[in-house]
C-alpha positions in Angstrom: 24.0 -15.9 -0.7 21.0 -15.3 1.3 21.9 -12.0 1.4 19.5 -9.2 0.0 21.7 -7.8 -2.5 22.9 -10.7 -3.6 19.7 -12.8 -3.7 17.5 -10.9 -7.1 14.8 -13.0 -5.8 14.7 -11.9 -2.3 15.9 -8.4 -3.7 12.8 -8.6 -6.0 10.5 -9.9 -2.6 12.0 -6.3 -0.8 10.6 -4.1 -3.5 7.2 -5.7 -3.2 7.1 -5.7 0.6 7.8 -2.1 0.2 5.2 -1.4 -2.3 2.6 -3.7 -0.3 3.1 -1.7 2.7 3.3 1.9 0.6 -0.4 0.9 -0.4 -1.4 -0.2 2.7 -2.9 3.9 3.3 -5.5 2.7 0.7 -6.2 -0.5 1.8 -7.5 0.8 5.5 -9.4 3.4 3.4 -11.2 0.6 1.7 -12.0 -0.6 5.1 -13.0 2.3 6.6 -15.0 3.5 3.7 -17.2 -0.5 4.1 -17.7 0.3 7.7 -18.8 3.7 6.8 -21.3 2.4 4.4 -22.1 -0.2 6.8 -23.0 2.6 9.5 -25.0 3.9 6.8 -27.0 1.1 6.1 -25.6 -0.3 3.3 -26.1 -4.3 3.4 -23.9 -4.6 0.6 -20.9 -2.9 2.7 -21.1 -5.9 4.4 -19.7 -8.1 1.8 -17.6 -5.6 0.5 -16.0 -5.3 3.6 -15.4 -9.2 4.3 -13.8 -9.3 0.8 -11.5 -6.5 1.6 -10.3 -8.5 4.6 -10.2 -11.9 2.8 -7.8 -10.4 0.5 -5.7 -8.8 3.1 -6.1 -12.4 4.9 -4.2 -14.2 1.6 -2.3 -11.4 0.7 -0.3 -10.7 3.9 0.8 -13.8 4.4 2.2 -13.9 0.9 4.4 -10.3 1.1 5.9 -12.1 4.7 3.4 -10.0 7.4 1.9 -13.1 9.2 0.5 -10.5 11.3 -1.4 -9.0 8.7 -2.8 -12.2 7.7 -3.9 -13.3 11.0 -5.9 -10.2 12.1 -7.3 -10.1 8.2 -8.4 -13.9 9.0 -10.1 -13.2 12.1 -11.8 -10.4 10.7 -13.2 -11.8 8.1 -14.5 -14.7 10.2 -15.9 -11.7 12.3 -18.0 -10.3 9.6 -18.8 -14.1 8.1 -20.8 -14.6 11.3 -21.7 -11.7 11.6 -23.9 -12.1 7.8 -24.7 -15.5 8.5 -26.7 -14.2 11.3 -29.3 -12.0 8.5 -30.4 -9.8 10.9 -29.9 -5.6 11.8 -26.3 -5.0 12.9 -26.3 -3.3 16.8 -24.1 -0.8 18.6 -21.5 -3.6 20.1 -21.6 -5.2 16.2 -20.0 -2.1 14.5 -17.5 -1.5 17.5 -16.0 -5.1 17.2 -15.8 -4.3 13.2 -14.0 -0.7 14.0 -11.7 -3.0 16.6 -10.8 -5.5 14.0 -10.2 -2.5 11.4 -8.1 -0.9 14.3 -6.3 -4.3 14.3 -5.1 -4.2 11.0 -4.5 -0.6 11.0 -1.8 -1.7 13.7 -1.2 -4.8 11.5 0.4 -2.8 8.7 1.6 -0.3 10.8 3.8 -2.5 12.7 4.7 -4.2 9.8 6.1 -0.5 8.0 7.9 -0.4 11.5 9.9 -3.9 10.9 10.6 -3.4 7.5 12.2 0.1 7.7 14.2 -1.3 10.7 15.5 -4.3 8.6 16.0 -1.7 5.5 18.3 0.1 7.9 20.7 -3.1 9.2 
């Protein structure tokens, strides 16, 4: 009984990957937007931004996207040392935060690949 339609919890778990992944546009906007403000000098955008990733960090994880998860994780440990340092972000700082906002870009976007594949079986 393990099966999808015949499981309502793991029929229940399918429409919430779905929607996870159907708000994942607005998720990397929220990303984007931090580093943006972050560019800008906003020192606040860097807390903002390690939030956004902490809660991508728990939350992938819990919809089933390890991958998600992982990249969130390291992210976020990215931008904690990156604060705990207190001083002016530099050129190669804001390229490793575009990389790690690249990485779950492709997170999420490889996740929407496996799930539409397993929608189709």
């Amino acid at each position: 009984m393990g099966d999808a339609e015949h499981d309502p919890f793991e029929a229940a778990m399918k429409v919430l990957r779905a929607q996870y992944l159907a708000d994942a546009p607005e998720r990397v906007r929220e990303l984007s937007a931090a580093l943006g403000r972050l560019r800008a000098r906003d020192q606040a955008a860097l807390a903002d931004l390690q939030r956004c990733f902490h809660r991508l960090a728990g939350s992938g994880g819990s919809y089933g996207f390890p991958e998600i998860t992982s990249r969130s994780r390291a992210a976020e440990q990215a931008v904690a040392a990156l604060a705990a340092e207190a001083r002016p972000l530099l050129r190669p700082d804001f390229t490793a935060l575009e990389q790690h906002v690249l990485g779950v870009t492709d997170a999420f976007r490889d996740a929407q690949r496996d799930h539409e594949a397993e929608a189709q079986r």
